[in-house]
C-alpha positions as CSV (number, residue, x, y, z in Angstrom):
1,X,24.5,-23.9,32.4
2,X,27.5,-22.2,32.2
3,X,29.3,-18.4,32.3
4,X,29.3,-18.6,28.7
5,X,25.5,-18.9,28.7
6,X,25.2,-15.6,30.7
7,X,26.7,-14.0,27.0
8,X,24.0,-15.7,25.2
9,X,20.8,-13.9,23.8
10,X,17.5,-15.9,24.3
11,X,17.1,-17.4,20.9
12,X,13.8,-18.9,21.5
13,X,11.3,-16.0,21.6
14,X,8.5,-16.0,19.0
15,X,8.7,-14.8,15.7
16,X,6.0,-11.4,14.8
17,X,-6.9,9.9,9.0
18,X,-22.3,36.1,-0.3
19,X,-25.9,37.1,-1.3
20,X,-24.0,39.6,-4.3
21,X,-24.7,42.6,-2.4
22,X,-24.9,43.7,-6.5
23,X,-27.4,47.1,-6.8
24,X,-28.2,46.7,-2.6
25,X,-24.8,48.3,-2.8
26,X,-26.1,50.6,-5.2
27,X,-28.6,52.8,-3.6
28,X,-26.0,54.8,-2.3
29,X,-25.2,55.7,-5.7
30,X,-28.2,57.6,-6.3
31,X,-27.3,60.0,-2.8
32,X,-24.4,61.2,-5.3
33,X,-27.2,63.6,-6.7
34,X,-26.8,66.2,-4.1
35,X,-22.9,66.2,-5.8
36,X,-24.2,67.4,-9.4
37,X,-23.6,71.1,-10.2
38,X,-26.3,73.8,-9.6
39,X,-26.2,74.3,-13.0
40,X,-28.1,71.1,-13.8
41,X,-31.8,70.4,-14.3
42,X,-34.2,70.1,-12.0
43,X,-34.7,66.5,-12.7
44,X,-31.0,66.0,-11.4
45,X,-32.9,66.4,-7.5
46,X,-35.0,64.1,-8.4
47,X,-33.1,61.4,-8.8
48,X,-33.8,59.7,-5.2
49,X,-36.3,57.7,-6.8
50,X,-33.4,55.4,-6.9
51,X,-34.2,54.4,-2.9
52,X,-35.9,51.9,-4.6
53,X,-33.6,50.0,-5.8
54,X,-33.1,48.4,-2.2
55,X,-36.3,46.2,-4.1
56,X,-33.7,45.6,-6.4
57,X,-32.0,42.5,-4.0
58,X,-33.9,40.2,-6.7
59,X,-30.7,40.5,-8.8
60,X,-29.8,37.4,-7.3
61,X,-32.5,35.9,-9.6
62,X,-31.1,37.9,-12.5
63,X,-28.4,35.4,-13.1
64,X,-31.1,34.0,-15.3
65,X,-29.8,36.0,-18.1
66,X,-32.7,34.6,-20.3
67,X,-34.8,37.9,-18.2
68,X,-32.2,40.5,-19.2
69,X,-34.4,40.9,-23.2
70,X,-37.6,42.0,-20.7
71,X,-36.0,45.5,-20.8
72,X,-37.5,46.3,-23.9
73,X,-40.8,45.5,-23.0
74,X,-41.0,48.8,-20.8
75,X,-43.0,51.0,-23.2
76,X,-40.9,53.8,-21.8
77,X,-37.3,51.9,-22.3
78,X,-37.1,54.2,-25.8
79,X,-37.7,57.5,-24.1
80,X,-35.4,57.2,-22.0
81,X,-32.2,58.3,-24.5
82,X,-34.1,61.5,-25.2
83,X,-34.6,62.1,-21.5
84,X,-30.8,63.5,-21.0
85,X,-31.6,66.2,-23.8
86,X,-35.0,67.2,-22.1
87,X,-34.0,69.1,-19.2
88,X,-37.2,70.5,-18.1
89,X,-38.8,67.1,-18.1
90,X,-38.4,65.7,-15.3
91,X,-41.1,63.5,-14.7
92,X,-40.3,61.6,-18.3
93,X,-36.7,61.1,-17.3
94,X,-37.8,59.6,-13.9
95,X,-40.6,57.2,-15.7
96,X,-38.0,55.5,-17.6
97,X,-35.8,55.0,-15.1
98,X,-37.9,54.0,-12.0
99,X,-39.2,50.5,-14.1
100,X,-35.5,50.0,-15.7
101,X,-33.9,49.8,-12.5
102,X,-34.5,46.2,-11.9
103,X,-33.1,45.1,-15.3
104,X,-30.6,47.6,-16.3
105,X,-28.2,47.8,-13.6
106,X,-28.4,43.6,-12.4
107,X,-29.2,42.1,-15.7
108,X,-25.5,43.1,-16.9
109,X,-23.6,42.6,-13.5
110,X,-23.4,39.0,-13.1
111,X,-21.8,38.6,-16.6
112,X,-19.9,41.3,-16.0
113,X,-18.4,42.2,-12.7
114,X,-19.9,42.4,-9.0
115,X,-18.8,45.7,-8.3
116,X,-22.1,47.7,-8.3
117,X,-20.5,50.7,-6.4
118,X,-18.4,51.1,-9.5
119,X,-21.1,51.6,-11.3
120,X,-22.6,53.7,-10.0
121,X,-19.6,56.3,-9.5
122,X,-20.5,56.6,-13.8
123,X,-23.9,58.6,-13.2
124,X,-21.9,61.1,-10.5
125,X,-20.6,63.5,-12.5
126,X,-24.7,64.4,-13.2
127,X,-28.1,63.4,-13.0
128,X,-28.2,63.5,-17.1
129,X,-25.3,60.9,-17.9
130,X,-27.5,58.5,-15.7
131,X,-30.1,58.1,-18.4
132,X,-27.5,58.8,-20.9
133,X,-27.0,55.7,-23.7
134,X,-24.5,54.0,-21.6
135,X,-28.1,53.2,-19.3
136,X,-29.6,51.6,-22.3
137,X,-26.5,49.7,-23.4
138,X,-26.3,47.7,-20.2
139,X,-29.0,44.9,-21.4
140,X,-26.4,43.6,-23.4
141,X,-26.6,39.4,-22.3
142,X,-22.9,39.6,-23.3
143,X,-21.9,42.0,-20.0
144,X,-20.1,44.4,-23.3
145,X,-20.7,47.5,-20.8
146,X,-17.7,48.3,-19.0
147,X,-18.0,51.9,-16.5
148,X,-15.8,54.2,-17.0
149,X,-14.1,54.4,-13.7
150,X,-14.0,50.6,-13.5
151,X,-10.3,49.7,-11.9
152,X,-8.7,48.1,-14.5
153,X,-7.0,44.6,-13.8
154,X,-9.4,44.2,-11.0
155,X,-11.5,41.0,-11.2
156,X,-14.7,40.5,-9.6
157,X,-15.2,37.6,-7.0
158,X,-18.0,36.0,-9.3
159,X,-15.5,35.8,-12.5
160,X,-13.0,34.9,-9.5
161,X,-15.0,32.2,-8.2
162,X,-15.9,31.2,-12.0
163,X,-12.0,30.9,-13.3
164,X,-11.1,29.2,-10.1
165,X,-14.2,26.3,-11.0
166,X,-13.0,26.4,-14.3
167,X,-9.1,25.4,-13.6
168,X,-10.8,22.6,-10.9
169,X,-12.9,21.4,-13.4
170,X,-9.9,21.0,-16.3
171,X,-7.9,19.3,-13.2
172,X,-10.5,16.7,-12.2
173,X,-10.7,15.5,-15.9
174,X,-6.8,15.5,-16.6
175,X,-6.2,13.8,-13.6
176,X,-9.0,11.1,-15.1
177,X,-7.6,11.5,-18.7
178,X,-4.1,10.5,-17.2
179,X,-5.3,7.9,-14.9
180,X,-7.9,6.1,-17.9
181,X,-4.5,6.3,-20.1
182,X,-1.9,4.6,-17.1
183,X,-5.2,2.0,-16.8
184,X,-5.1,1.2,-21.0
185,X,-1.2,0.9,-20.5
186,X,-0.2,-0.5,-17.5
187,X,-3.2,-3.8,-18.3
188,X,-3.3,-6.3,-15.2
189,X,0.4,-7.1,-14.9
190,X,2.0,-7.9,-11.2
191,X,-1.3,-8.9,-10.2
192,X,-2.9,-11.6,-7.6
193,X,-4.7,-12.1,-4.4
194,X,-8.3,-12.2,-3.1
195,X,-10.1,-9.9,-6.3
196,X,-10.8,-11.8,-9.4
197,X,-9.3,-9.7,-10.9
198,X,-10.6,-9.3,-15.2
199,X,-13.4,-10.6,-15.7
200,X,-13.1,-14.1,-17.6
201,X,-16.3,-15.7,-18.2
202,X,-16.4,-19.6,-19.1
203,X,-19.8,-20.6,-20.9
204,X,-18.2,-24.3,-19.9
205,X,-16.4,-26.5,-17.2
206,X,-13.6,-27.0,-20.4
207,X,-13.6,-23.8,-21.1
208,X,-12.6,-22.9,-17.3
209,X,-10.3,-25.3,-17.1
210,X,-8.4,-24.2,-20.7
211,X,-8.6,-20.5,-19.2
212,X,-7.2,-21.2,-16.0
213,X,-4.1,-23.5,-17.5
214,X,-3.7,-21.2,-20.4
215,X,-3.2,-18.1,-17.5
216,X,-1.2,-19.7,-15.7
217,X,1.2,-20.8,-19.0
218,X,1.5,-16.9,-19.6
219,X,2.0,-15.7,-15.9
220,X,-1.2,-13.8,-16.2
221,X,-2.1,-14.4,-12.1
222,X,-5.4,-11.7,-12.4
223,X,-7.2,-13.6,-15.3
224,X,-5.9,-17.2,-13.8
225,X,-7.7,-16.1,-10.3
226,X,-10.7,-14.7,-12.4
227,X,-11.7,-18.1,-12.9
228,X,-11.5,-19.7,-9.3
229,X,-14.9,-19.9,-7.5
230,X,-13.1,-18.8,-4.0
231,X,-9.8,-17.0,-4.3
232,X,-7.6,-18.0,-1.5
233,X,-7.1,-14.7,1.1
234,X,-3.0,-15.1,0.8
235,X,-2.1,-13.9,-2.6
236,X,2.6,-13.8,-1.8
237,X,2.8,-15.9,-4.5
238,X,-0.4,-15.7,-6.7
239,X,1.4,-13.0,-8.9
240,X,3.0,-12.6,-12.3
241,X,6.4,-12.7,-10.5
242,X,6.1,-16.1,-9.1
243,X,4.4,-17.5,-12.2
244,X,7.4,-15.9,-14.3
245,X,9.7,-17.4,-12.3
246,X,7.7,-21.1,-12.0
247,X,7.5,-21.1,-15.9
248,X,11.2,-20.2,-16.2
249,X,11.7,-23.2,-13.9
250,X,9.6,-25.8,-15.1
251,X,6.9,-24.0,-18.2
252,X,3.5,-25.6,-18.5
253,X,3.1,-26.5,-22.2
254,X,0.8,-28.8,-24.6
255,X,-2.4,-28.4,-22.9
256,X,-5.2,-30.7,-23.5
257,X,-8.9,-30.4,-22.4
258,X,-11.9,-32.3,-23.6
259,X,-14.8,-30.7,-24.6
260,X,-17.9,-30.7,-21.3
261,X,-21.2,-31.7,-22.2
262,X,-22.8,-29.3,-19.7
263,X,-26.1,-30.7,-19.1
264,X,-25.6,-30.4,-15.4
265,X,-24.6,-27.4,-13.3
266,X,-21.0,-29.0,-12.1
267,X,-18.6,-30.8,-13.9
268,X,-14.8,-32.9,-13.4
269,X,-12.6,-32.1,-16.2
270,X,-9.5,-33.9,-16.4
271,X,-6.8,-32.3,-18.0
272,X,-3.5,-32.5,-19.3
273,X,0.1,-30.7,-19.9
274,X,3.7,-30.7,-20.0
275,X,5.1,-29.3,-17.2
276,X,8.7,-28.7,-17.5
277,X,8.7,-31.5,-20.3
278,X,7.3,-34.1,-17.7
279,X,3.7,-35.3,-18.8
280,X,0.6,-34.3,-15.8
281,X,-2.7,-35.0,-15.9
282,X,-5.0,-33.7,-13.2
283,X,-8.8,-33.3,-12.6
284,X,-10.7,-30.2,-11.9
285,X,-13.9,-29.4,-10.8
286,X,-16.1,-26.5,-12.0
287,X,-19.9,-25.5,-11.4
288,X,-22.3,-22.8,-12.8
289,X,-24.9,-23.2,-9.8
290,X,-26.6,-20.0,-10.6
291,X,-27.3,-21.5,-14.2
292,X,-25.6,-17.9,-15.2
293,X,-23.6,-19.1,-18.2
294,X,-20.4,-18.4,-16.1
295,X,-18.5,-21.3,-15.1
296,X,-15.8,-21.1,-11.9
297,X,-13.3,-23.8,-10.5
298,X,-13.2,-25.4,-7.1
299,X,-10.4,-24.8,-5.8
300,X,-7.6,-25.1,-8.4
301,X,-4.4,-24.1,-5.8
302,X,-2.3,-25.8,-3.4
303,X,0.0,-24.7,-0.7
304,X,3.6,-25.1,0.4
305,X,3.8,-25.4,4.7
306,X,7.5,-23.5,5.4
307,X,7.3,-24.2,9.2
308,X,10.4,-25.9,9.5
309,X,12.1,-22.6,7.7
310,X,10.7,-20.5,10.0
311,X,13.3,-17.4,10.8
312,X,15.4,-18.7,8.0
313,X,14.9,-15.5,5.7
314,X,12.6,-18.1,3.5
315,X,12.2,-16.7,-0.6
316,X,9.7,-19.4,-3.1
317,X,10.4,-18.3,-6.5
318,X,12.2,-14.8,-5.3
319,X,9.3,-14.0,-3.3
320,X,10.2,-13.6,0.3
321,X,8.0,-15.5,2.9
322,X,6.9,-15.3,6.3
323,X,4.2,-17.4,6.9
324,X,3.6,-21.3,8.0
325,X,2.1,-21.6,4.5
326,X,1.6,-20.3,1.4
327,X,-0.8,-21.0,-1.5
328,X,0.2,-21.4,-4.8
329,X,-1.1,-22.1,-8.5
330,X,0.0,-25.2,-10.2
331,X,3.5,-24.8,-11.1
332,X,7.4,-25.4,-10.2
333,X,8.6,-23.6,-6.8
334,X,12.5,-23.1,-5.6
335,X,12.8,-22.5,-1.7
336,X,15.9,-20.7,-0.8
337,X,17.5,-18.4,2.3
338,X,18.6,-14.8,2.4
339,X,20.6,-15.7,5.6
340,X,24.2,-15.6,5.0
341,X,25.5,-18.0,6.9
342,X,22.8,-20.6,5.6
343,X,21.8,-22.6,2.5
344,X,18.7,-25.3,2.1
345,X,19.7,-28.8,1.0
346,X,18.1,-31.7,-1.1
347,X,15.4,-31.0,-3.3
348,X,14.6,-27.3,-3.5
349,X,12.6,-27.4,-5.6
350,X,8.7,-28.6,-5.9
351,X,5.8,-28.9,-7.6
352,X,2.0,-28.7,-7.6
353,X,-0.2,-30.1,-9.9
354,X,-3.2,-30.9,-7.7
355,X,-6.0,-29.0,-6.1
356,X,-6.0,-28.8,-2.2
357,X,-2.5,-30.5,-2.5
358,X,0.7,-29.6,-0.9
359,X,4.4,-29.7,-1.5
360,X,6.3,-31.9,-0.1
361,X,9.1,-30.1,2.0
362,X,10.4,-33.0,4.4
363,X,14.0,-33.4,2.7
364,X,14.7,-30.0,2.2
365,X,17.1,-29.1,4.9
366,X,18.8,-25.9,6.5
367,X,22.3,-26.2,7.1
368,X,25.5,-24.0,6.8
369,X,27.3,-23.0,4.6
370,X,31.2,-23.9,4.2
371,X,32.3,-20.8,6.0
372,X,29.6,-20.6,8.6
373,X,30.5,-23.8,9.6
374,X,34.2,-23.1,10.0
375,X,32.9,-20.3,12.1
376,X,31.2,-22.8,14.3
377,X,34.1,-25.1,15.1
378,X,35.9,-22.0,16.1
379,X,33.4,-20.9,18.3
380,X,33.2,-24.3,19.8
381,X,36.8,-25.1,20.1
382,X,37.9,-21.7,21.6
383,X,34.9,-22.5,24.1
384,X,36.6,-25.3,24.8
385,X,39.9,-24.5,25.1
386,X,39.2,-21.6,27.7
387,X,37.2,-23.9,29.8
388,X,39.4,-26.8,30.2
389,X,42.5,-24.0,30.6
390,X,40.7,-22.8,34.1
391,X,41.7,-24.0,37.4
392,X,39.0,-23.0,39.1
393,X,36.3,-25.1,40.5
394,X,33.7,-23.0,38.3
395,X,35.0,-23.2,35.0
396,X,32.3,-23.1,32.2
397,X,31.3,-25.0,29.6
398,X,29.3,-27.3,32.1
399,X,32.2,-29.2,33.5
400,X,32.1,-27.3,37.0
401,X,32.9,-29.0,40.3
402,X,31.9,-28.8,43.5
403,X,34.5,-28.2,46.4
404,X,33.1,-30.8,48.1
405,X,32.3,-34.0,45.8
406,X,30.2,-36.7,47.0
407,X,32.9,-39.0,49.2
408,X,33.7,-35.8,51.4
409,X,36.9,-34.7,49.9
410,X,37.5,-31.4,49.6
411,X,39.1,-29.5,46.8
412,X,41.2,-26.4,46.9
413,X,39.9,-24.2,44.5
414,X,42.4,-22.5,42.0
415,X,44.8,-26.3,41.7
416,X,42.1,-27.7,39.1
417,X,43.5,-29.0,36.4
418,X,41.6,-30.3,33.5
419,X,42.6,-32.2,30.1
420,X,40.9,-33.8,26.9
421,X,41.4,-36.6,24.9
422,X,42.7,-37.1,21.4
423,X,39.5,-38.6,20.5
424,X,37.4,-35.5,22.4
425,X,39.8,-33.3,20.4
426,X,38.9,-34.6,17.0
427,X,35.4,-34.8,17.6
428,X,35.7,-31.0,18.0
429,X,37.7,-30.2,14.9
430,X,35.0,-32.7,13.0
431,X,31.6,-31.8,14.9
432,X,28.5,-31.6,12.6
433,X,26.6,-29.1,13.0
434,X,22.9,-29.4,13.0
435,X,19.5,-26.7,13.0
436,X,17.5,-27.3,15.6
437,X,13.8,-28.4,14.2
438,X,12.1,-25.8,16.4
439,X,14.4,-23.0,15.7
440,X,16.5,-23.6,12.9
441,X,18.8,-20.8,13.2
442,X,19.9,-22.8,16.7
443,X,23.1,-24.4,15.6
444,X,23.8,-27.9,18.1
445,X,26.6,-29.7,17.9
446,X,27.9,-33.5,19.0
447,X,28.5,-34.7,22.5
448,X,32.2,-33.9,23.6
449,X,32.7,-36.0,27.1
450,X,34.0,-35.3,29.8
451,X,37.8,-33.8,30.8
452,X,40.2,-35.4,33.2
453,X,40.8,-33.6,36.3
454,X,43.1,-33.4,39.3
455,X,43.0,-31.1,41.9
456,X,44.8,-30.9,45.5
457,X,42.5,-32.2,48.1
458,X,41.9,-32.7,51.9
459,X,40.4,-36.6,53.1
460,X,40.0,-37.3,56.7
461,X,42.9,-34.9,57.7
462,X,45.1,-36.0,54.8
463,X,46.2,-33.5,52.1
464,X,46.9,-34.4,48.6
465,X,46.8,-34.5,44.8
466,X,43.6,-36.0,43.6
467,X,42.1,-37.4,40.5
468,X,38.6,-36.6,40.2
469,X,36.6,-39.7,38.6
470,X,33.1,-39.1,37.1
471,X,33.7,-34.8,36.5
472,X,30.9,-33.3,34.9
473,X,31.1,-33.8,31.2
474,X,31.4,-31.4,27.7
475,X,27.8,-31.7,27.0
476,X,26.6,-30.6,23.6
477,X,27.4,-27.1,22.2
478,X,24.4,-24.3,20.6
479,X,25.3,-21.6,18.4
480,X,22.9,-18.9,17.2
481,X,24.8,-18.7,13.7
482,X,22.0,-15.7,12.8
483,X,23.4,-13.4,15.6
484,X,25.4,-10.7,15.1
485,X,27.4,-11.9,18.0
486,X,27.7,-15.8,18.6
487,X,27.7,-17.0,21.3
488,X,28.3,-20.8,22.5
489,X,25.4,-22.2,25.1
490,X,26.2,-25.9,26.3
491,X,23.0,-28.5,27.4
């Protein structure tokens, strides 16, 4: 330990929701008779027979517009236009209107507009406009009646409530008009993972087999996992983009698979292919246990363990990476870093041909790159230089001293002197620098040895310039080359 490792951060942590009050309104209309003029009838009076209308409250069956043609079938329905002109008949003007009541003023309403008070301001003015024509046009199915005093501009909260369903309506099937089209155009591309994805029936083992290479030759990563039995749960690199890229890299071409006999429910097919011009031939295994028609490969994927790049800012085929494995379809793979002070060395790049198999990763190395390591030999050296410069007993770096050392002389602190060799010096100014296995962004360098150190000293009552024989060494130097701020730890 050293004051140098105060600086340094801990680099070995882990890693990673109303009814339609319609004609019950009404009734008050007919108390407007007391309003009508002396001057009119008799029958004008009369015209509380309207109180019944409270019955009227089954309007809220009338929206079964079918009833509204009834109206005719009251005998009296054709009197009741003469019954304005006849004054003095009372009683026929009141016959007529007691049985219409139901079906003239609801039948209308609903198609029209719920605003019963409004019309019932029309038969104000007089008992006689009541029964008047405008009475018998209101049957009309298509709601052509419009009162006179209806407020113009003013909708109804039915025809409200109607529009509004409308627009929703026109809504929901745009928004599945648009998303039907986006389906049709955008296809299966950028696909992978657990689904199946399009369905991609096999009526043989060969056939399987032919589907699943063929997918995979196009970057098609949906229809290639169609035909796997058991989809593996990781799907970072079953996608078009890492089949695009392993194609680019190394395309599978020429494929070759002999016709299956079928006669049982599983079958090995052994196929072949180019794959980046380099002849493979692999066996597969497919069953159709149901006896469905629909044959599925075992397996068919292999993996790639990145462990040993853990923290490195791993990327296979572009595709960035954070797991201790990945699986992958048969296929060429480049591992690379997006740390900038790091590259990977020896052979980046991979292959799998096999089910269950995987890559073999064990001479790719981290290491860094030609700046980075300049970088680290500066970080070392000025270490070094600012340790061996002190002249106290505690001085860093690992090479402190005790006042006392083991034969009982004592040193003055503040006289220490300390030097290197030519051959320590170079070994500085040449040090490899290697990733540590567990944590690769962990930098270590080489063994330095130790200094050469005098110091004044006290033995027995004597005083004195000492040389100090067996000092603590330069041990070996650790740099996190990944933090923003390096800092050099010594073992």
């Amino acid at each position: 330990m050293s004051d140098n490792d105060d600086k340094a951060p801990d680099q070995h942590g882990s890693k990673p929701l109303p009814a339609f009050p319609g004609a019950a309104a009404e009734p008050d209309a007919p108390v407007t008779p007391q309003t009508p003029p002396a001057s009119e009838q008799p029958p004008a009076p009369q015209m509380p027979p309207a109180p019944q209308m409270p019955s009227e409250p089954q309007a809220p069956s009338v929206p079964q517009a079918p009833s509204v043609p009834q109206a005719p079938s009251v005998p009296q329905a054709p009197s009741a236009p003469p019954a304005p002109p006849a004054p003095p008949a009372p009683p026929a003007s009141q016959a007529p209107y007691a049985p219409q009541a139901p079906a003239a003023p609801y039948a209308p309403q609903p198609s029209a507009s719920p605003q019963p008070p409004q019309y019932a301001a029309a038969p104000q003015p007089g008992g006689a406009p009541y029964g008047s024509p405008q009475y018998g046009s209101q049957p009309q199915p298509a709601g052509g009646y419009t009162p006179p005093n209806k407020p113009k501009g003013k909708l109804g909260t039915g025809a409200i409530i109607g529009i509004v369903g409308g627009a929703i309506v026109l809504v929901v099937l745009l928004v599945i008009a648009v998303g039907f089209g986006v389906s049709r155009i955008g296809g299966t591309p950028g696909g992978g993972g657990g689904d199946k994805g399009p369905a991609a029936e096999a009526s043989s083992a060969s056939d399987a087999v032919k589907g699943y290479l063929t997918a995979i030759s196009e970057s098609d990563a949906k229809t290639a996992l169609s035909y796997l039995s058991s989809p593996p749960s990781d799907s970072t690199l079953l996608t078009d983009e890492a089949l695009e890229a392993s194609n680019k890299l190394g395309p599978i071409t020429k494929i070759k698979v002999p016709k299956s006999d079928g006669k049982s429910s599983s079958d090995d097919v052994t196929a072949s292919y180019l794959l980046n011009g380099e002849p493979v031939t692999t066996t597969f295994s497919a069953s159709d246990y149901d006896r469905d028609g629909k044959w599925e490969i075992s397996g068919g994927t292999g993996s790639i363990y990145t462990r040993s790049f853990d923290g490195l800012g791993l990327t296979i085929n572009g595709v960035a990476v954070d797991a201790e494995q990945v699986d992958v379809f048969p296929g060429t793979y480049e591992l690379a870093t997006t740390l900038k002070n790091f590259t990977l060395t020896g052979p980046t790049t991979v292959t799998i041909t096999e089910s269950y198999s995987s890559a073999d990763t064990t001479e790719i190395k981290p290491a860094l790159t030609d700046e980075a390591l300049q970088q680290f030999h500066s970080l070392v050296r000025a270490a070094v230089d600012a340790c061996i410069a002190s002249t106290t007993l505690t001085a860093g770096c690992g090479i402190d001293i005790p006042s006392t050392i083991s034969d009982g002389t004592q040193l003055t602190d503040g006289t220490i002197t300390r030097s290197l060799s030519a051959d320590a010096n170079a070994t500085i100014d040449s040090m490899k620098a290697t990733p540590s296995y567990d944590n690769p962004t962990l930098v270590e360098g080489e063994y330095i040895g130790s200094p050469s150190v005098t110091a004044d000293c006290t033995k027995d009552g004597a005083t004195g310039r000492c040389s100090i024989y067996f000092a603590p060494s330069l041990g070996k130097p650790s740099v996190d080359m990944a933090s923003d701020n390096p800092v050099v730890k010594w073992d």
